[in-house]
Structure formats: C-alpha cells, structure tokens
C-alpha positions, 0 to 999 in steps of 0.5 A: 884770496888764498885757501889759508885766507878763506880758510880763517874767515870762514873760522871767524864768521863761524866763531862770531856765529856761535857766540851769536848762539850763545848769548840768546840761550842765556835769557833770564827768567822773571821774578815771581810776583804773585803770592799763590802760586799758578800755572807759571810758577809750576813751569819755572819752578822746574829745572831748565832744560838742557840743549847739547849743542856742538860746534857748526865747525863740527858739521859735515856740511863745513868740513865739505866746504873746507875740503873743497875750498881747499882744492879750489873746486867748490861745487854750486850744491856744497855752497848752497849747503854752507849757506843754508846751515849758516842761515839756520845759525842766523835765525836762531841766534836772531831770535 
C-alpha cells in the first residue's frame, strides 16, 4: 500500500473515531418526575459541564506516525503508541 494510501485510511479510522466520540457526549438527561425537589434535581439543575476536546489528528503520537509512515521506517514503539491512544479513543466512545 502506497504512503498516500495508508495515509487516507488512517484519516478515515480517525475521522470515524470522532464522531464515535461524538455521539456518546450527546446523552439526554431525564425529565424530573417528583414534585420536591431532592439531591438529583440539584445536579441537573446545574449547567452541563464542558469538555475542550481536540482532534486525535492533532496529537503527537499520529503526527509521529504519519511521519514515519511517510518515510516507510515505522518504528515497533511508535505503532504501539498509535494503537494505544486508538484504544483509549475506543473506550471512551464504547461507553
């Protein structure tokens, strides 16, 4: 497989990763149901939190990857890296 080849594949396990990511930070809340308000109510009531997030395009790990992909010199510990944050990515978007 050429570079460029690799290189759009890789873009595209990372861009399906994402919305991955995406779609499980998009949760509804329940509806409150009782009349006095309790513990729970407090907690929603209160606005969501926000996460600053970036894109794994972005992280260091994949542009080492990238580079080395490019020169077709892929070192063992660089692989192991990229499929380590890839991993992560899974877990949190499996939640």
């Amino acid at each position: 497989m050429s570079g460029t080849g690799a290189n759009q594949r890789l873009d595209d396990l990372l861009t399906r990763l994402e919305e991955m990511l995406a779609r499980t930070g998009k949760a509804e809340s329940g509806k409150q149901n009782a009349q006095t308000p309790d513990a729970i109510d407090q907690v929603l009531s209160v606005p969501p939190r926000v996460t600053n997030t970036r894109s794994l395009r972005d992280h260091a790990v994949v542009q080492k990857f990238r580079e080395e992909m490019l020169t077709g010199l892929i070192q063992v510990d660089t692989a192991h890296q990229l499929l380590g944050l890839i991993g992560e990515a899974m877990k949190l978007a499996m939640v």
